[in-house]
C-alpha positions as CSV (number, residue, x, y, z in Angstrom):
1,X,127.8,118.6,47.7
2,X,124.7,118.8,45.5
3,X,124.5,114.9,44.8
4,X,124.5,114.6,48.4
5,X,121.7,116.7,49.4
6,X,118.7,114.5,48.0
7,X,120.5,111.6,50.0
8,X,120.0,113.8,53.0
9,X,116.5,115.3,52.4
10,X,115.1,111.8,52.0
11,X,116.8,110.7,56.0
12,X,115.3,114.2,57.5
13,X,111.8,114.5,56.3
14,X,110.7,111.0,57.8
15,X,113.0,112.1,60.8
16,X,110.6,114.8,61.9
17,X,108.0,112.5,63.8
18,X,111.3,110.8,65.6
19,X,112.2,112.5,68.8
20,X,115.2,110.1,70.9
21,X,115.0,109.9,74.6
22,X,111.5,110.6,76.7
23,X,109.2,113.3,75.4
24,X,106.0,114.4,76.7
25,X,103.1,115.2,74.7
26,X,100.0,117.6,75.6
27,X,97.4,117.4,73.2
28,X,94.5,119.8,74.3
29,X,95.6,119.5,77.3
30,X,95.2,115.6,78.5
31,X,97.3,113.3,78.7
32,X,98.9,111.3,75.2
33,X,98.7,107.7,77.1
34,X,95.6,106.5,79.0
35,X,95.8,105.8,82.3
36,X,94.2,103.4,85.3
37,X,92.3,105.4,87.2
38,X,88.8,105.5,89.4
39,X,85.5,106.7,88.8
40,X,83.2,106.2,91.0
41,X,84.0,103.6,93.0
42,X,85.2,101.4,89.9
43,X,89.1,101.3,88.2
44,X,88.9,102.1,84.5
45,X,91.0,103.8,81.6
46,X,91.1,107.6,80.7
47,X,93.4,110.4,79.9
48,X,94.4,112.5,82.3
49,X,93.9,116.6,82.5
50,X,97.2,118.5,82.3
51,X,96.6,120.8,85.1
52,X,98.7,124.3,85.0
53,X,100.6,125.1,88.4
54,X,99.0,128.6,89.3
55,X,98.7,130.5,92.2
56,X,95.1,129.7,92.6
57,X,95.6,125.7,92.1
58,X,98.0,126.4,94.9
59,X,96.0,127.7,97.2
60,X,93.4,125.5,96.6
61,X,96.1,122.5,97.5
62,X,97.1,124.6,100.8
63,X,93.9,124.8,102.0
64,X,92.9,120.6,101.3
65,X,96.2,119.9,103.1
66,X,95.7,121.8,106.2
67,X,92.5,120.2,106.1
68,X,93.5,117.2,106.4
69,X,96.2,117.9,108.7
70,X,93.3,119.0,111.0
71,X,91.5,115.7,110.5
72,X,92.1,113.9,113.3
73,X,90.7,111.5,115.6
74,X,88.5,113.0,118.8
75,X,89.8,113.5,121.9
76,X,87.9,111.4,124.6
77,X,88.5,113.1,128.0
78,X,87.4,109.4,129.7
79,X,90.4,108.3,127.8
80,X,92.8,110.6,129.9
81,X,92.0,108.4,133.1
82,X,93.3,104.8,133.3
83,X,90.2,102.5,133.3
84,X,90.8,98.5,135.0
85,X,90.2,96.3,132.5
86,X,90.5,92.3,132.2
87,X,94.3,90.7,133.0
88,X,94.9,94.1,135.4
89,X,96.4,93.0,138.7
90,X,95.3,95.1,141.5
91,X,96.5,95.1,145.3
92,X,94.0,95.7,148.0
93,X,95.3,97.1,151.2
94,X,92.8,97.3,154.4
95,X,93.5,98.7,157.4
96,X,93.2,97.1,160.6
97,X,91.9,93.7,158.7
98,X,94.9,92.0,157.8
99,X,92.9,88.5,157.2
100,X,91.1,90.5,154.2
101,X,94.9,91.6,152.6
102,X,97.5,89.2,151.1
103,X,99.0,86.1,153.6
104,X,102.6,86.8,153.4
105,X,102.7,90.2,153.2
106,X,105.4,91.6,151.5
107,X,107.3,88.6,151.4
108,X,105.3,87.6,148.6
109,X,106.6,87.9,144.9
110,X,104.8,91.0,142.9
111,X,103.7,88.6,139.9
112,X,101.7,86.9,143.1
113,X,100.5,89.7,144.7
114,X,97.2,90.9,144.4
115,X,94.2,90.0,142.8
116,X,93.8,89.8,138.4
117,X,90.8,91.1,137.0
118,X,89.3,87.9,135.0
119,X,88.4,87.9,131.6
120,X,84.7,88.9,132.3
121,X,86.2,92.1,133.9
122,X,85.3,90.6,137.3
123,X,87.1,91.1,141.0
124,X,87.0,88.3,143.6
125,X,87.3,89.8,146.7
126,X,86.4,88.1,150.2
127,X,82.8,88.7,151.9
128,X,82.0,90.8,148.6
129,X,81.9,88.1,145.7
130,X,82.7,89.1,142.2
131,X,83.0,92.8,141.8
132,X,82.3,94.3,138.4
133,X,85.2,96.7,137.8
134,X,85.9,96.6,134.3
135,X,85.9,100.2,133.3
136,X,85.9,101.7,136.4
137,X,88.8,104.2,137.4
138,X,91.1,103.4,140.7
139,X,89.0,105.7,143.1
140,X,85.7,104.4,142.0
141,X,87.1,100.6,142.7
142,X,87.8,101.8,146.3
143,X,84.4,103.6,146.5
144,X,82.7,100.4,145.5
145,X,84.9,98.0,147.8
146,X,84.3,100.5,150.7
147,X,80.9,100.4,150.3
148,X,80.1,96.6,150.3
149,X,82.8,96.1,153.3
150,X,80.9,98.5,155.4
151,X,78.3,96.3,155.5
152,X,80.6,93.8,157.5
153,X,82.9,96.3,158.8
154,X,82.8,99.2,160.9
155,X,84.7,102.4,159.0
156,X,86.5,100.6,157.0
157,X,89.7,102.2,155.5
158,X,91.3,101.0,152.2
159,X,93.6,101.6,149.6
160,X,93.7,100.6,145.9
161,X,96.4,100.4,143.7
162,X,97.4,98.9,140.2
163,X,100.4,96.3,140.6
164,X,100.6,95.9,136.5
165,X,98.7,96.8,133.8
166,X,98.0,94.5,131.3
167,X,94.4,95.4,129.8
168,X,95.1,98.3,127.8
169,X,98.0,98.5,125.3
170,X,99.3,100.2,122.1
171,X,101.6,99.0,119.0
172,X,104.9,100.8,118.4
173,X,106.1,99.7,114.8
174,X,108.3,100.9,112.3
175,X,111.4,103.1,112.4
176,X,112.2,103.1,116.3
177,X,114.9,101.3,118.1
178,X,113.0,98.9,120.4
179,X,109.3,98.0,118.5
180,X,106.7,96.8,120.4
181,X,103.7,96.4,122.1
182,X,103.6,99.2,125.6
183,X,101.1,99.0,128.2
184,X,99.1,101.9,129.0
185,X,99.7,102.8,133.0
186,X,98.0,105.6,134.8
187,X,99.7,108.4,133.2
188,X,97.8,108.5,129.7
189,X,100.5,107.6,126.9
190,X,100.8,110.0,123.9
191,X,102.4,109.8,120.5
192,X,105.8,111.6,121.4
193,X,105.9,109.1,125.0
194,X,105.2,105.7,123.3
195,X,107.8,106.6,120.3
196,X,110.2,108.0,123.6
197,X,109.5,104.6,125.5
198,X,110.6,102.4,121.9
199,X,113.9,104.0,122.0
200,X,113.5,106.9,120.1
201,X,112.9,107.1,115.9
202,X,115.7,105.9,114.3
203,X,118.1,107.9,111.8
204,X,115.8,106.5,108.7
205,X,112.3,107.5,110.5
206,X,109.7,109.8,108.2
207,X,108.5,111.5,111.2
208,X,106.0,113.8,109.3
209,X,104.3,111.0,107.7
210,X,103.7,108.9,111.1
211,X,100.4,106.7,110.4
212,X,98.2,106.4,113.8
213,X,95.7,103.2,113.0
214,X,92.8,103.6,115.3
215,X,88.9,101.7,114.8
216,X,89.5,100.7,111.6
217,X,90.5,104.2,110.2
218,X,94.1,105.7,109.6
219,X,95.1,109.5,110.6
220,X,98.0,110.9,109.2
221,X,100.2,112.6,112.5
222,X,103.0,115.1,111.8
223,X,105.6,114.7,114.2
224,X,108.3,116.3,112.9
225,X,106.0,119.7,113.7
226,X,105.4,118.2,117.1
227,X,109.3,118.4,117.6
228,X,110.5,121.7,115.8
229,X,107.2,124.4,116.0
230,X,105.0,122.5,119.2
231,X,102.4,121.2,117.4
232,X,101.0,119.9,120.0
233,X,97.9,118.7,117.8
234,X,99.8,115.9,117.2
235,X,100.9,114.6,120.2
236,X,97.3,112.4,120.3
237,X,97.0,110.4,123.4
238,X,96.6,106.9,122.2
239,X,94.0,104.1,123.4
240,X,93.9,100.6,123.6
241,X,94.4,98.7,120.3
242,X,95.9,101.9,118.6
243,X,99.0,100.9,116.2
244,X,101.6,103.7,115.4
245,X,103.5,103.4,112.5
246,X,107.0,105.5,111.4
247,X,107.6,104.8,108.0
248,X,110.3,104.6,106.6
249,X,112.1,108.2,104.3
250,X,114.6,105.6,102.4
251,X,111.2,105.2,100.1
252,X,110.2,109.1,100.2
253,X,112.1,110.1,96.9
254,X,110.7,112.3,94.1
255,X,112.8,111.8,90.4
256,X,113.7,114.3,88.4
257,X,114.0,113.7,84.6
258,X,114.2,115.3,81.1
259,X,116.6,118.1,80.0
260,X,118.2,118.8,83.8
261,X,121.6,119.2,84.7
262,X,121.8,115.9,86.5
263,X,118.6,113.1,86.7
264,X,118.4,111.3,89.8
265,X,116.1,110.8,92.3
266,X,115.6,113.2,95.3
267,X,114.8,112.8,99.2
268,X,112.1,114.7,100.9
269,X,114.4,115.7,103.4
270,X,111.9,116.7,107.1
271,X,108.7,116.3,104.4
272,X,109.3,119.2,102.5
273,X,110.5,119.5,99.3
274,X,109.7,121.9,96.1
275,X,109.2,121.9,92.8
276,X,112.5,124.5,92.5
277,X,114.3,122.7,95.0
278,X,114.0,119.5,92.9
279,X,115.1,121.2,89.9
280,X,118.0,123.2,91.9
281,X,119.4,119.8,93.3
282,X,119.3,117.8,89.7
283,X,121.8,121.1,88.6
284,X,118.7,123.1,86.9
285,X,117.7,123.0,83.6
286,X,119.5,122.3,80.8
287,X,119.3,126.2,78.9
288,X,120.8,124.5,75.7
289,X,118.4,121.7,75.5
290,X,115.4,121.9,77.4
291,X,111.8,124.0,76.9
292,X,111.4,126.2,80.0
293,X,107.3,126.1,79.2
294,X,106.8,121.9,79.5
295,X,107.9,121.7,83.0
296,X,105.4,118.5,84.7
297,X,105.3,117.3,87.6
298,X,103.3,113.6,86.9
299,X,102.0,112.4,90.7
300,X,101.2,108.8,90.3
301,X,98.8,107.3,92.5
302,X,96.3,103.9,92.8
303,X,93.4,105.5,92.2
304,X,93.8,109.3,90.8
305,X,97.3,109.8,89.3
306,X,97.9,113.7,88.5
307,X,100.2,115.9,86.1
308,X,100.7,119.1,86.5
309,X,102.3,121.6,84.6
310,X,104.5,124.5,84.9
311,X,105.1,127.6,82.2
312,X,109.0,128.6,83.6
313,X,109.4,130.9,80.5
314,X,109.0,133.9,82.6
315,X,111.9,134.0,85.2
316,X,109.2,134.7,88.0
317,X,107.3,131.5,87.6
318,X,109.6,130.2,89.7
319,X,107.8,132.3,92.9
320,X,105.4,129.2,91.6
321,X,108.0,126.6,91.7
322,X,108.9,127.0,95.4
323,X,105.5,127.3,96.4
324,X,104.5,124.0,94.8
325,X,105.3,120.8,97.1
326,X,106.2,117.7,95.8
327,X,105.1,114.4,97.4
328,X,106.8,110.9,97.5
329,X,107.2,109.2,94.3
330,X,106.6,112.6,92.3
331,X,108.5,112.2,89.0
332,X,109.7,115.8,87.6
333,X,110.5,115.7,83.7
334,X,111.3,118.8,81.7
335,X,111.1,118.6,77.9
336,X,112.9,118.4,75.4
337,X,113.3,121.4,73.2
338,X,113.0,121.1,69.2
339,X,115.7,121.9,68.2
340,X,117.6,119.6,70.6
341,X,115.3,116.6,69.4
342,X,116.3,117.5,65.6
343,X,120.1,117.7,66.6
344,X,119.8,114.1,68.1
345,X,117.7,113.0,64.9
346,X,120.8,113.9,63.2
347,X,123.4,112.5,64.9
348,X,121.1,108.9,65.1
349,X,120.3,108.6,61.4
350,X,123.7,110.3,60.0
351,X,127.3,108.5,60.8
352,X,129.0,111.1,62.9
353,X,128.1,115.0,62.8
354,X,126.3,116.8,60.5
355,X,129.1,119.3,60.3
356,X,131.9,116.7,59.5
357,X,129.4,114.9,56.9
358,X,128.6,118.8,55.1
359,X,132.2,119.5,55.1
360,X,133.0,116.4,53.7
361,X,130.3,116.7,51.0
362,X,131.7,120.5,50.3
363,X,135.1,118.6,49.2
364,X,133.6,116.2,46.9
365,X,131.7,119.1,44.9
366,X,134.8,120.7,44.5
């Protein structure tokens, strides 16, 4: 047994800065490998801070989301009334002048009838000319056509109505059943109508992460709370040129590494998921093999990837745990205890177990 043991204190020593599978270091507190990230406008390299999951850092992270959850676009009460615009097709009915309405009555097809706003937002009408109605609401149309009439007409009576709308429209995209483009009719169109008119969100829609595009800017809508607490917030009336996105959940995973029961990657099942959920589903940690203490949760991101840390030593750090969300693409890794790193030295640099090789060396010093 003795003439084995310098054999076995030369493989150990050097073993000690060997650690198999994925370890995570935290050197006064920043990150071991440097990172893209951006500073001011500009990409460039750094380590990042290892920030500790605490109950302040997560009210601070409450209070930015529900920020930006109210961060969202200006309602626009001339929005709520339709408004003609160019391509519009509008029929003109006036009493007791039937040489003024159109020959052939309603015999004629309804992609004939009426009159089409041109592309200048103009209305040929007889006696009157070219009317200027783009942007003008139904009732102001009739106002204005009653008006110049009278001056050929004595009380003139008229009625105005939209035969198909065609200026104003909205993009439906994504995860629904029938994508497309929807006109915008008299009754003003909101979130929860145009995603009801495309069939309805399919069984793979994200419906809390629904991305409204609007004047070059994107707002983040939550549907899902539209559908299951009324937040009404949400349900935006859209305008003309708005896109509406539903992404897709198949891509809203957070992975779960290190010493856990089970790795695997995760769905953020209605948006919500936790950091003790996450660690729940993979089967928990792994008590014989993991450190309760180096707990991270690394958030990558283009510009300002993030890693946070949690000390789960204490059994009530996990209050913390299910208090702290996790976003999509969130990796979770739990470390690797050192003891367990030194077993699997061992059993990488020795041929099969310590144990077996000691006992064996305990028969050859006999």
């Amino acid at each position: 047994m003795y003439r084995l043991m310098p054999l076995l204190m030369a493989l150990l020593l050097p073993a000690c800065s060997l650690t198999p599978g994925m370890q995570m270091k935290a050197e006064d507190n920043l990150s071991d490998v440097l990172v893209p990230v951006s500073v001011n406008g500009k990409m460039t390299k750094a380590k990042l801070k290892i920030v500790p999951i605490t109950a302040d850092l997560i009210i601070e992270r409450e209070n930015i989301r529900q920020g930006v959850a109210d961060t969202l676009p200006p309602v626009d009460d001339s929005k709520t009334v339709y408004r003609l615009g160019p391509h519009d097709r509008v029929q003109i009915t006036v009493w007791e002048h039937p040489e003024l309405n159109d020959p052939g009555g309603e015999k004629i097809l309804p992609e004939l009838a009426g009159k089409v706003v041109d592309d200048d937002g103009l209305l040929y009408y007889p006696y009157i000319g070219n009317l200027p109605v783009a942007g003008k609401t139904v009732p102001e149309v009739r106002m204005m056509l009653t008006h110049e009439l009278s001056k050929y007409f004595k009380k003139v009576k008229l009625d105005v109505r939209v035969l198909s709308f065609q200026s104003h429209r909205a993009a439906v995209v994504g995860e629904v059943k029938t994508p497309g483009i929807q006109a915008m009719t008299e009754t003003p169109l909101t979130v929860a109508e145009a995603i009801s008119r495309a069939g309805g969100a399919s069984e793979n829609a994200d419906l809390s992460n629904v991305a409204l595009a609007r004047g070059g800017k994107l707002y983040k809508l939550d549907v899902l709370a539209l559908y299951e607490t009324g937040g009404v917030k949400q349900n935006l009336l859209l305008q003309d040129g708005d896109v509406l996105n539903i992404p897709d959940r198949k891509d809203n995973k957070v992975f779960v590494m290190g010493e856990v029961g089970r790795q695997q990657a995760l769905d953020i099942h209605k948006g919500r998921l936790s950091l003790a959920q996450a660690l729940s589903e993979a089967s928990g940690l792994d008590f014989n093999s993991s450190r309760p203490e180096q707990i991270y949760v690394i958030r990558t991101s283009a510009v300002n990837p993030e890693i946070f840390q949690l000390n789960a030593e204490s059994p009530d750090a996990l209050i913390l745990a299910d208090q702290f969300p996790l976003q999509a693409h969130d990796t979770v890794f739990v470390g690797t205890a050192g003891v367990t790193k030194w077993s699997r030295v061992l059993n990488q640099i020795l041929p099969g177990s310590f144990t077996s090789i000691m006992t064996r060396a305990s028969y050859v010093g006999m």
